[in-house]
N, C-alpha and C positions, 0 to 999 in steps of 0.2 A: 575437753568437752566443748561443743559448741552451741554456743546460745544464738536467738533470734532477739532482735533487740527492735521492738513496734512501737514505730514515732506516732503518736496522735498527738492533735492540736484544733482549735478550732481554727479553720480558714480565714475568719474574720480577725482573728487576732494576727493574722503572720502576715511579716514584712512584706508588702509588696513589688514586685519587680518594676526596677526603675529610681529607687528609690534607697538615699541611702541605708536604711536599716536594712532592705534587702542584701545588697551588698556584703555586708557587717557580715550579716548572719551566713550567706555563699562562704565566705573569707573563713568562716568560723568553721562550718562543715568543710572544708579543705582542711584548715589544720587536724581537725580531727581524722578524714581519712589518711594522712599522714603519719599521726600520732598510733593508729593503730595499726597499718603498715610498720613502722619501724618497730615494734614489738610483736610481730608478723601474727597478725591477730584478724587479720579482715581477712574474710573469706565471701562477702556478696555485700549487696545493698543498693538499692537504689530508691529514690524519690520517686513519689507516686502522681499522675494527673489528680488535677481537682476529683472530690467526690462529685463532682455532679455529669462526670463521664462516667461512673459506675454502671453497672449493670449487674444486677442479681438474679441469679437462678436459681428456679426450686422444681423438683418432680416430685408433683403429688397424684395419686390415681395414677399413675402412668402417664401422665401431664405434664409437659415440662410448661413454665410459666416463666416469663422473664419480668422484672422489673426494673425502672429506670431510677439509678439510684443505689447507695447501699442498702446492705440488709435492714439495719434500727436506724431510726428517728435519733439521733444525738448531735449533740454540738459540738462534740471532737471526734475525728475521724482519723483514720491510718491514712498518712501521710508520707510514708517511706518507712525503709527497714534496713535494719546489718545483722549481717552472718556474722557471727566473732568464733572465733575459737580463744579459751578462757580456762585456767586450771581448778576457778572453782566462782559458783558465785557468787562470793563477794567481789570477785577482778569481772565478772562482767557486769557489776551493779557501780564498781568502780569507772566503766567505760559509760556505761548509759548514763551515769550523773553529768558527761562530759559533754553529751549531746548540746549542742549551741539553742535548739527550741526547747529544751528540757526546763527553761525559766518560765514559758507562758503555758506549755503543753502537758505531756509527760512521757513516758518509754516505760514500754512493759517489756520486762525483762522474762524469758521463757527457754527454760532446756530443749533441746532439738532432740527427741526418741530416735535413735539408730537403729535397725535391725540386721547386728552382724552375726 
């Protein structure tokens, strides 16, 4: 089965580029997409721009309306994500505990609906 695995974090808290903790934390997410390569488990993912490239859309009335930004007001945002493939979840809760921001942030662990 494959799960979706959604980093948030607040931006204020994550290492900055330049900087060894950034680094740390690169080095850390490498092992991990390795870690889950070798148990042939990655199937996508990638890091997201800052939320303040956001842009949201809504149609309402037949209105499309954009705004600058995510959708809610909060202090941690989606940050990046991983496709896993995982035989039940507790191995994809196993993998998202392994996320390197998972100490300041969190990962919501979510089943992927197929329709075959």
């Amino acid at each position: 089965m494959q799960y979706l695995l959604l980093i948030y974090s607040n931006e204020a808290d994550d290492p900055q580029p330049g900087t060894p903790a950034f680094d740390e934390m690169i080095a850390g997410f490498e092992a991990f997409d390795k870690a889950l390569e070798a148990k042939d488990a990655m199937r996508g993912g990638n890091a997201l721009k800052p939320v303040s490239t956001a842009t949201t859309v809504k149609v309402r009335n037949g209105k499309t309306v954009t705004t600058d930004g995510p959708f809610a007001e909060t202090k941690e945002v989606l940050g990046g994500y991983y496709v896993i493939e995982a035989d039940n979840l507790d191995t994809a809760l196993e993998f998202a505990a392994k996320i390197p921001c998972v100490t300041w942030g969190s990962v919501e662990v979510r089943p992927i609906m197929t329709y075959d």
